[in-house]
PLY file of the C-alpha trace (Angstrom):
ply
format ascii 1.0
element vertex 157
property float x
property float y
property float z
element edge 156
property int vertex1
property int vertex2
end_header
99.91 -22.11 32.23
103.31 -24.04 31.76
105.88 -22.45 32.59
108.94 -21.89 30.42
112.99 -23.06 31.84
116.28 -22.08 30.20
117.27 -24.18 27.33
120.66 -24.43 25.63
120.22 -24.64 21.69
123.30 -24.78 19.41
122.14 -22.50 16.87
124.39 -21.81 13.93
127.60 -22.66 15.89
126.74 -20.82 18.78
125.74 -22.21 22.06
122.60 -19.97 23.50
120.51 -20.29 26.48
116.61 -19.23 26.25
113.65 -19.40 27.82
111.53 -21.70 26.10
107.95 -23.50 27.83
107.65 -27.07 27.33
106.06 -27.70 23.41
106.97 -24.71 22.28
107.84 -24.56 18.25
111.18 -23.86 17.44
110.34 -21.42 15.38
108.82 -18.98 17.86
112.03 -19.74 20.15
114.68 -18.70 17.00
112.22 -15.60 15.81
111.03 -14.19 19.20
114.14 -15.15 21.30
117.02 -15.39 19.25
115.50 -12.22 16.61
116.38 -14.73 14.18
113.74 -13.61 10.95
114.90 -15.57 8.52
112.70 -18.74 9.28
109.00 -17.34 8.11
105.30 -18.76 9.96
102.95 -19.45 7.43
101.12 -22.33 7.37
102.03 -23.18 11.16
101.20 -26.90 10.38
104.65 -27.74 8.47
102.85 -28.01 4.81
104.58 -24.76 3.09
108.54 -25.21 4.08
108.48 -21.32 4.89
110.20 -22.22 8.49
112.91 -24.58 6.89
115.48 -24.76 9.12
118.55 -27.67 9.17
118.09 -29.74 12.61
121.78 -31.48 12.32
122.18 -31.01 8.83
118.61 -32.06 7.68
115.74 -29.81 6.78
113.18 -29.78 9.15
109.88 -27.57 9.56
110.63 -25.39 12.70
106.63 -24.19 12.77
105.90 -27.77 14.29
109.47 -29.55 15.96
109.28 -28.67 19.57
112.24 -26.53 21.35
112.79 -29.79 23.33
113.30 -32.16 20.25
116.28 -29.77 19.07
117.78 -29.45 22.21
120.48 -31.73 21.43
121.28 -31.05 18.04
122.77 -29.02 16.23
120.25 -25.98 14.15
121.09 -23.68 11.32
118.72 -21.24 10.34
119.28 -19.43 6.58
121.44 -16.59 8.83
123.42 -19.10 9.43
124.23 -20.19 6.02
124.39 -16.30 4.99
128.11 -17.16 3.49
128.22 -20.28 2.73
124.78 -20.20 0.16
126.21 -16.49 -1.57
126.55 -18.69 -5.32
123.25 -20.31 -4.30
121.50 -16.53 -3.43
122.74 -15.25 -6.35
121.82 -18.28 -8.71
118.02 -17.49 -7.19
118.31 -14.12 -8.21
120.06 -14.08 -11.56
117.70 -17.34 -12.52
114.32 -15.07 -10.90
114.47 -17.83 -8.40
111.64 -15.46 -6.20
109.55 -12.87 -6.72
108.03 -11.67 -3.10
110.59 -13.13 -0.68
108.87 -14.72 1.99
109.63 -18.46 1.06
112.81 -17.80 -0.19
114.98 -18.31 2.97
113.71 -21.91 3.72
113.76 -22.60 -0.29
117.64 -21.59 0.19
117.94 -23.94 3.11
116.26 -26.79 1.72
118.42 -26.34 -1.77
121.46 -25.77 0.29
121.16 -29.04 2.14
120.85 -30.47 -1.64
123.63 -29.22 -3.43
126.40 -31.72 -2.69
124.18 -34.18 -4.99
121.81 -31.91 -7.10
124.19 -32.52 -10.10
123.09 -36.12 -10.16
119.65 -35.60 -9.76
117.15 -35.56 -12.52
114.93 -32.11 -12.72
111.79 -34.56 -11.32
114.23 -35.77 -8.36
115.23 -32.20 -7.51
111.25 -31.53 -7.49
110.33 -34.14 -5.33
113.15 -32.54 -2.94
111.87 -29.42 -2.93
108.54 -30.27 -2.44
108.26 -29.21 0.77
109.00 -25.79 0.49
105.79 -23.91 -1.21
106.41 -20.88 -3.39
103.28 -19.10 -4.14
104.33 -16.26 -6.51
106.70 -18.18 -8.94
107.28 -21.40 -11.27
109.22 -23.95 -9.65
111.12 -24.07 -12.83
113.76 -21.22 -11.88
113.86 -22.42 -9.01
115.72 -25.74 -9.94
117.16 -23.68 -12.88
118.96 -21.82 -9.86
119.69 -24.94 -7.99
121.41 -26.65 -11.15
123.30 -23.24 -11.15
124.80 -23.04 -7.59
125.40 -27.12 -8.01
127.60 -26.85 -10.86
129.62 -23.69 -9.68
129.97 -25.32 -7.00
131.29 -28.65 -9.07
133.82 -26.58 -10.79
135.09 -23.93 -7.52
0 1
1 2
2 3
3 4
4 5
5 6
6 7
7 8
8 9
9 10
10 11
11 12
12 13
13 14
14 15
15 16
16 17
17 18
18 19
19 20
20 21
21 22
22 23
23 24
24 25
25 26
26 27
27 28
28 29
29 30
30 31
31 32
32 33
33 34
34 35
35 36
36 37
37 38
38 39
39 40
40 41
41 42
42 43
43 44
44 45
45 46
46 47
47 48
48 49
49 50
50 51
51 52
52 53
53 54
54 55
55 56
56 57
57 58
58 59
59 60
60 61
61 62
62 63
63 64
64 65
65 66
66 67
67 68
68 69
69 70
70 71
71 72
72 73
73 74
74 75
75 76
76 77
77 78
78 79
79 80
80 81
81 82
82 83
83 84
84 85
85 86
86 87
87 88
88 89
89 90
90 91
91 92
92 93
93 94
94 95
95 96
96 97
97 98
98 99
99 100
100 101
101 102
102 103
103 104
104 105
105 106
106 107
107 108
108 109
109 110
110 111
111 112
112 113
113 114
114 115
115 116
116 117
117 118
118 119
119 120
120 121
121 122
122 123
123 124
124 125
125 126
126 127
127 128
128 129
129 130
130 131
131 132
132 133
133 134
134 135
135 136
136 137
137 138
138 139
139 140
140 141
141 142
142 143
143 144
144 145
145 146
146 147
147 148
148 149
149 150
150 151
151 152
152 153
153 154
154 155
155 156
């Protein structure tokens, strides 16, 4: 059995020590030691997106990067973007952006770290962006409807 040390993670601006074993997914370190829910396990092989978290600004698939690979950098989980995604949360809900819930977080993470060029991007470019985030219960299509949404209130704020 390996045995787990205290690691220092800078999650959402916040410094935190945790116990963590050697190879363990990030995403059992932020939901089981930090409480932080917002990252989801699904798939648990980084195919679905529903554990999108940003790993110094890019998304990453917390189900499979190891505690020790984000150890120096810098994490932000969709708590952490809580304020600064409100026109984005809302543009998913006014545009029926979800239906169940469960992807949404890492779709809002993945869109977030979008946004500053989403008005540039074709609707097939903003697609192929997304792909990595899975959403079983609606069309993709109000999904970048919300997207193109949050990007241009956020072109004319």
């Amino acid at each position: 059995m390996t045995r787990s040390r205290r690691t220092e993670l800078d999650v959402n601006g916040t410094v935190v020590e945790v116990d963590a074993r050697p190879g363990e997914p990030l995403l059992s370190v932020l939901r089981g030691g930090l409480g932080l829910r917002g990252a989801k396990e699904a798939c648990g092989r980084g195919e679905c997106g529903a554990c999108t978290v940003l790993l110094d600004g890019v998304p990453v698939m917390s189900c499979v990067l190891m505690v020790e690979e984000a150890e120096h950098g810098r994490i932000t989980t969709a708590e952490g973007l809580a304020e600064e995604h409100r026109e984005l949360r809302r543009a998913f809900a006014e545009k029926g952006g979800f239906q169940c819930g469960f992807c949404t977080p890492g779709q809002i993470v993945r869109a977030g770290a979008l946004l500053d060029e989403a008005a540039g991007l074709s609707d097939e470019e903003l697609r192929a962006a997304m792909s990595g985030n899975i959403c079983r219960c609606t069309g993709y299509t109000q999904i970048i409807d919300a997207i193109r949404q949050a990007a241009a209130h956020r072109e004319t704020a």
